[in-house]
PyMOL CGO cylinders between C-alpha atoms (Angstrom):
from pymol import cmd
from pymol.cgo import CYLINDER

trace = [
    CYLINDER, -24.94, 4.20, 77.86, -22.39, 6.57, 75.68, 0.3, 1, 1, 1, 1, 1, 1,
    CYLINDER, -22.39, 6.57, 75.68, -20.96, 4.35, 72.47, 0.3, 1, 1, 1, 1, 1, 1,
    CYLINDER, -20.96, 4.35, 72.47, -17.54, 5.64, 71.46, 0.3, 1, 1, 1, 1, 1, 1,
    CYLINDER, -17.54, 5.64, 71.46, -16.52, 4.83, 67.76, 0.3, 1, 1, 1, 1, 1, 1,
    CYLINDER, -16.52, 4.83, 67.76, -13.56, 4.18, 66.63, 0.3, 1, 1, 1, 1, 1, 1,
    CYLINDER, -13.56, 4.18, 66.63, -12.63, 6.16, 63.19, 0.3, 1, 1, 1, 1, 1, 1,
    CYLINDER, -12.63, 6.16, 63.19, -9.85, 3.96, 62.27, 0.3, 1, 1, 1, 1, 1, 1,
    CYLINDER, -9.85, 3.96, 62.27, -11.82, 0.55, 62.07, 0.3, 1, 1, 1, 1, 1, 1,
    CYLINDER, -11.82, 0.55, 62.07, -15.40, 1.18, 63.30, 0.3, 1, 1, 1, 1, 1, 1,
    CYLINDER, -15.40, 1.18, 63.30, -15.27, -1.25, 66.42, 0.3, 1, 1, 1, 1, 1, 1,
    CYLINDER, -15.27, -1.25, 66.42, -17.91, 0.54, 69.26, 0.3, 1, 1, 1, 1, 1, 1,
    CYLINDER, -17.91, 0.54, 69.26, -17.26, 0.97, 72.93, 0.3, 1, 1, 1, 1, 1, 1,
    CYLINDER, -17.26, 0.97, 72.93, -19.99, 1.02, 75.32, 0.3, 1, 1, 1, 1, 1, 1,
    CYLINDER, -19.99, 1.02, 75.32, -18.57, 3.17, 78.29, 0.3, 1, 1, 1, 1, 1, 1,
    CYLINDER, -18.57, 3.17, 78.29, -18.31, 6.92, 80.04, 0.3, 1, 1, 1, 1, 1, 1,
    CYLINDER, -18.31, 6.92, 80.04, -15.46, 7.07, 78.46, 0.3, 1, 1, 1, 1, 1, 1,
    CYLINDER, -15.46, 7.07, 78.46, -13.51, 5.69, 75.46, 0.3, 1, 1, 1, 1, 1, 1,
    CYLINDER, -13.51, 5.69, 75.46, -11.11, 3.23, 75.79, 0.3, 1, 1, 1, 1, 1, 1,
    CYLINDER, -11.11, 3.23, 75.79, -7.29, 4.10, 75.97, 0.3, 1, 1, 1, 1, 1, 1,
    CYLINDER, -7.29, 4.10, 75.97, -6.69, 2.34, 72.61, 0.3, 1, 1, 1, 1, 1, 1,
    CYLINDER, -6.69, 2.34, 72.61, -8.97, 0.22, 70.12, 0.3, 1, 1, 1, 1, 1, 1,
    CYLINDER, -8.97, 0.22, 70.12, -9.01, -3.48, 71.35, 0.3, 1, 1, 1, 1, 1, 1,
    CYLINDER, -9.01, -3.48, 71.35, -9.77, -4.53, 67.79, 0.3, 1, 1, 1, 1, 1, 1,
    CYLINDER, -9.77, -4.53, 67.79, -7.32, -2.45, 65.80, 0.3, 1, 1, 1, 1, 1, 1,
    CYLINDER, -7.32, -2.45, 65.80, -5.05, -0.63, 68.94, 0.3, 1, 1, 1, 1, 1, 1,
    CYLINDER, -5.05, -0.63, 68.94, -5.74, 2.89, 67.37, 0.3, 1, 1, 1, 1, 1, 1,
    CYLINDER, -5.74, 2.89, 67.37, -5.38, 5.28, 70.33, 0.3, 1, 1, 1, 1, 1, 1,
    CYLINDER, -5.38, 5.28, 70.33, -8.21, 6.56, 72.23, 0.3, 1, 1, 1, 1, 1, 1,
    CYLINDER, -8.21, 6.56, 72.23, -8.10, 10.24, 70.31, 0.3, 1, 1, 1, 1, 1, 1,
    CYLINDER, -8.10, 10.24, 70.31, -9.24, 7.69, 67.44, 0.3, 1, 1, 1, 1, 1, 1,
    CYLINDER, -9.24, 7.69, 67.44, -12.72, 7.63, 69.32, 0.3, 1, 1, 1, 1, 1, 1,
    CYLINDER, -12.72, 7.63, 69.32, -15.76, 9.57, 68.28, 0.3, 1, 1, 1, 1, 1, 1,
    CYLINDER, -15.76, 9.57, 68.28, -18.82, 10.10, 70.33, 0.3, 1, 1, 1, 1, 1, 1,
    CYLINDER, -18.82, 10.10, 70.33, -21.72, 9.09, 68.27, 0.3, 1, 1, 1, 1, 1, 1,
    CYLINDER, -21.72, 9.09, 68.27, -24.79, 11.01, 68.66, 0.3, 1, 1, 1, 1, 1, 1,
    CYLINDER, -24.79, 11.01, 68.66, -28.01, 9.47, 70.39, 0.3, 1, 1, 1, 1, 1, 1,
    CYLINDER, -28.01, 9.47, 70.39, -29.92, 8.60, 67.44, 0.3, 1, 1, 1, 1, 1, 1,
    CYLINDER, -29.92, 8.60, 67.44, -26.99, 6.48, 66.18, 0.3, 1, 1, 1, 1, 1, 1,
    CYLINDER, -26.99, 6.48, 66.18, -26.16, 4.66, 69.12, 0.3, 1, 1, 1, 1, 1, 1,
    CYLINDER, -26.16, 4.66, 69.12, -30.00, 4.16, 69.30, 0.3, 1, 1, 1, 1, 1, 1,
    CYLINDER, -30.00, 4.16, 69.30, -29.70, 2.40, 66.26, 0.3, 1, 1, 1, 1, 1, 1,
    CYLINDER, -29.70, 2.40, 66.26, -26.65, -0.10, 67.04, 0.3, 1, 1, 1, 1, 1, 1,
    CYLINDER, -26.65, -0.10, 67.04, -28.74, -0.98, 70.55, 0.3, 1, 1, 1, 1, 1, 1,
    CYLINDER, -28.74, -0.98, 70.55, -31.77, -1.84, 68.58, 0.3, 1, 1, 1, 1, 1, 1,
    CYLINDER, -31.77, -1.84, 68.58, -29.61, -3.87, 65.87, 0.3, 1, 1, 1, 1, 1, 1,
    CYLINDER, -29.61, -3.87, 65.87, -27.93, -5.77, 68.88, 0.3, 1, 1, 1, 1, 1, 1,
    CYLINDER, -27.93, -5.77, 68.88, -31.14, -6.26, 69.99, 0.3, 1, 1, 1, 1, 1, 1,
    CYLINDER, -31.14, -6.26, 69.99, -32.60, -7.85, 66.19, 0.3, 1, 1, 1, 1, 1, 1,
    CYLINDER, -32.60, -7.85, 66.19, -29.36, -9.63, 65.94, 0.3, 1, 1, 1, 1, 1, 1,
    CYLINDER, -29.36, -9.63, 65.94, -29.26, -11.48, 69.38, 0.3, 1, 1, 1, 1, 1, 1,
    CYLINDER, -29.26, -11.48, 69.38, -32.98, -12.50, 68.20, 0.3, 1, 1, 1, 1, 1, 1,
    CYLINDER, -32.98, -12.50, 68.20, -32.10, -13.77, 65.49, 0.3, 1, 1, 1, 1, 1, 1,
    CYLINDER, -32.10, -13.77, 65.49, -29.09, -15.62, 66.69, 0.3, 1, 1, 1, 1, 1, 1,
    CYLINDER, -29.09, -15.62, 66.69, -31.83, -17.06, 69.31, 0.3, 1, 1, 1, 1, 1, 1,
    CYLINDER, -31.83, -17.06, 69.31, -33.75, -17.97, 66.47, 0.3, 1, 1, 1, 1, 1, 1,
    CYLINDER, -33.75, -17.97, 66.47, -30.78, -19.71, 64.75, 0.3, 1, 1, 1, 1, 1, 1,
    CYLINDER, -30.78, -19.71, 64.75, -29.93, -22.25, 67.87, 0.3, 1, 1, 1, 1, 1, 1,
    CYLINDER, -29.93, -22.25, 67.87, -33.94, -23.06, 68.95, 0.3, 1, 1, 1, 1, 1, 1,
    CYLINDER, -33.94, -23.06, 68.95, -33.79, -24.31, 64.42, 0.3, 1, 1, 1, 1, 1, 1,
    CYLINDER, -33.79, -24.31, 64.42, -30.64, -25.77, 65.27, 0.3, 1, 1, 1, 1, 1, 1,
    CYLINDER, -30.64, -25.77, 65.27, -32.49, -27.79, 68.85, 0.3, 1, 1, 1, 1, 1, 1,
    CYLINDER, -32.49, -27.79, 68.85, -35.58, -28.27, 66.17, 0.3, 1, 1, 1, 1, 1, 1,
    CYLINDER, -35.58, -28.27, 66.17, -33.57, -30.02, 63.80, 0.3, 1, 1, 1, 1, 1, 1,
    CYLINDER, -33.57, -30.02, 63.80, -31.93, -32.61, 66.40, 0.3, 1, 1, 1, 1, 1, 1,
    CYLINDER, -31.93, -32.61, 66.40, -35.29, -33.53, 67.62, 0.3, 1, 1, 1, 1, 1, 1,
    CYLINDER, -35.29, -33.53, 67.62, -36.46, -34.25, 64.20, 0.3, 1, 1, 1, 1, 1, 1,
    CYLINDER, -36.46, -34.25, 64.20, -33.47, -36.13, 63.50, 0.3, 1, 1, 1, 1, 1, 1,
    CYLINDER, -33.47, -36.13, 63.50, -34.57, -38.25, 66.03, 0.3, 1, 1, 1, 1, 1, 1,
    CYLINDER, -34.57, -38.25, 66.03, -38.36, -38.67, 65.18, 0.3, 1, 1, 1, 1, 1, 1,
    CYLINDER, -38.36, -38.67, 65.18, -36.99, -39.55, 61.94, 0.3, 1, 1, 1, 1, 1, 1,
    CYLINDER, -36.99, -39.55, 61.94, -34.26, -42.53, 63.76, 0.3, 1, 1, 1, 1, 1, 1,
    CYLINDER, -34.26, -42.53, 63.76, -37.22, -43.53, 65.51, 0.3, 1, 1, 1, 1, 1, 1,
    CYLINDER, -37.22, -43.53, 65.51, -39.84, -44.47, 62.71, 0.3, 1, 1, 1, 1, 1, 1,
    CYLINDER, -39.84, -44.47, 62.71, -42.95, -44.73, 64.53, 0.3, 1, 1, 1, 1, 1, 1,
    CYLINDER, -42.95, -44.73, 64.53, -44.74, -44.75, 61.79, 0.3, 1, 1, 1, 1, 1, 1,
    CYLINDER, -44.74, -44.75, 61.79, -45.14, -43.15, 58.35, 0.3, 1, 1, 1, 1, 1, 1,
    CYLINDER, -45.14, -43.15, 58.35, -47.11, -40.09, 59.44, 0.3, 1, 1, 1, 1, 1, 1,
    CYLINDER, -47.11, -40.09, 59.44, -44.85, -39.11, 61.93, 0.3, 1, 1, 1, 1, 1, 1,
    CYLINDER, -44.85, -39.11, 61.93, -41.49, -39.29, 59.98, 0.3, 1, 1, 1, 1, 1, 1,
    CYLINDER, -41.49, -39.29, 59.98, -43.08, -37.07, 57.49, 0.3, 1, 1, 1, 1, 1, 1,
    CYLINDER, -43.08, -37.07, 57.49, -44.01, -34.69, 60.33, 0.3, 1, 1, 1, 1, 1, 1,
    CYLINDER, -44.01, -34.69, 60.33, -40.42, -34.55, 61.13, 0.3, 1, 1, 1, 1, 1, 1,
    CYLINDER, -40.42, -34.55, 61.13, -38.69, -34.79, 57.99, 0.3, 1, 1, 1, 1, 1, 1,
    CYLINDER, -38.69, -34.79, 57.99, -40.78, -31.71, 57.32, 0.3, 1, 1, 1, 1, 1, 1,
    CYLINDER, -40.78, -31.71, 57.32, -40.04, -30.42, 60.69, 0.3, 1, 1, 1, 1, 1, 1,
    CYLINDER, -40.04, -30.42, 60.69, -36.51, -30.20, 59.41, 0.3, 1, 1, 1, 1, 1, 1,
    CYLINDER, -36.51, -30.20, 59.41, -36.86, -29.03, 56.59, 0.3, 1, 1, 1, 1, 1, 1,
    CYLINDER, -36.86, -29.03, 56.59, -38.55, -26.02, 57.66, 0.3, 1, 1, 1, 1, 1, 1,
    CYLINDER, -38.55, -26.02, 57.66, -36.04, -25.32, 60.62, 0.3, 1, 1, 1, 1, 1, 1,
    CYLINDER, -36.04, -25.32, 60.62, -33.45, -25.77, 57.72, 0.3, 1, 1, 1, 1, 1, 1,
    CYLINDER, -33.45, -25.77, 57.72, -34.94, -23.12, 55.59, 0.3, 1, 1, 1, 1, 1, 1,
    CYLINDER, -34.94, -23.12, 55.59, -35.64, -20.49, 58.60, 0.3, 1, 1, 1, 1, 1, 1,
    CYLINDER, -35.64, -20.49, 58.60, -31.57, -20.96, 59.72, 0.3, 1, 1, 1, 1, 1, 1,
    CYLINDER, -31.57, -20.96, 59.72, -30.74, -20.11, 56.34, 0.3, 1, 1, 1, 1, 1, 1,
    CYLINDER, -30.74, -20.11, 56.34, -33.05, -16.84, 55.90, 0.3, 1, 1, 1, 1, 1, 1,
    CYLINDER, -33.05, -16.84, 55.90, -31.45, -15.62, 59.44, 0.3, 1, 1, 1, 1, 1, 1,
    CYLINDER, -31.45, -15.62, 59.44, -28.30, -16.33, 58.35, 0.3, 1, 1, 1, 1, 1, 1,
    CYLINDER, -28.30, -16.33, 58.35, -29.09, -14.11, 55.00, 0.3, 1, 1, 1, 1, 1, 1,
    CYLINDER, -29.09, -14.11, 55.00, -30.30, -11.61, 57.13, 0.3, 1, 1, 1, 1, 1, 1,
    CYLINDER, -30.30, -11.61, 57.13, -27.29, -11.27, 59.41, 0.3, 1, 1, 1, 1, 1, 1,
    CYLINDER, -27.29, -11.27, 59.41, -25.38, -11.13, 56.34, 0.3, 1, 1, 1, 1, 1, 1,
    CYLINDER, -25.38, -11.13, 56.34, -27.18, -7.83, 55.24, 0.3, 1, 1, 1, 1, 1, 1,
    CYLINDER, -27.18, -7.83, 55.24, -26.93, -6.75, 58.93, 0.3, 1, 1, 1, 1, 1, 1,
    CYLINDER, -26.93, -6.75, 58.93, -23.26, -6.88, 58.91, 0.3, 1, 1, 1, 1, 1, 1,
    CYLINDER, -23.26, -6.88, 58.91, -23.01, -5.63, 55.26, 0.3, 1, 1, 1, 1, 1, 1,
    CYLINDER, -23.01, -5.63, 55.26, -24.65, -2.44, 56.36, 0.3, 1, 1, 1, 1, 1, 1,
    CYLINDER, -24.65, -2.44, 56.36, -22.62, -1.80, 59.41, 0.3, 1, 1, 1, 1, 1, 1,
    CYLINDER, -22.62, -1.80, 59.41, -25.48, -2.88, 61.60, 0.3, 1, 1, 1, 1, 1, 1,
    CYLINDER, -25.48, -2.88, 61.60, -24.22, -5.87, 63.66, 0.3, 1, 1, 1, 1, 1, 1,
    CYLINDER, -24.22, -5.87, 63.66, -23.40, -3.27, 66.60, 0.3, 1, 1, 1, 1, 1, 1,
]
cmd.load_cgo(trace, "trace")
């Protein structure tokens, strides 16, 4: 699919054509630039890292309410420390994908 830039504020625009005016800044559409193959290579593959990563974010999010349960539930010693670190782990992962979409978005590659 074509991705249409816009030169005022960046936003992209999947479509044959660009739109008549920006819907994030309302630049007009001679505000557009075609961007070559290689780039708009680049910002599918990003969407593609960054809606993994956001996957990754909510199953760490699902992890850590299950553990939070184990941990209500006190079976037993052994399995509250499997959980507690359970969600500890899921913590730590939610915070390196949130570091990484942070250097995503710094380098203009959230897409």
């Amino acid at each position: 699919m074509i991705k249409w830039q816009c030169s005022v504020c960046g936003y992209i625009h999947d479509g044959d054509e660009a739109p008549d005016k920006c819907p994030k800044c309302g630049a007009p559409k001679e505000k557009f630039i075609k961007m070559e193959e290689q780039a708009a290579s680049l910002v599918e593959r990003a969407r593609f890292s960054n809606n993994l990563h956001m996957e990754l974010l909510t199953l760490m999010e699902r992890a850590k309410e299950i553990c939070d349960k184990g941990i209500k539930d006190e079976l037993d010693p052994g399995c509250v420390a499997v959980f507690k670190t359970s969600m500890a782990a899921a913590h730590e992962v939610q915070q390196k994908v949130k570091a990484e979409l942070k250097t995503h978005m710094n380098k203009g590659k959230w897409g």
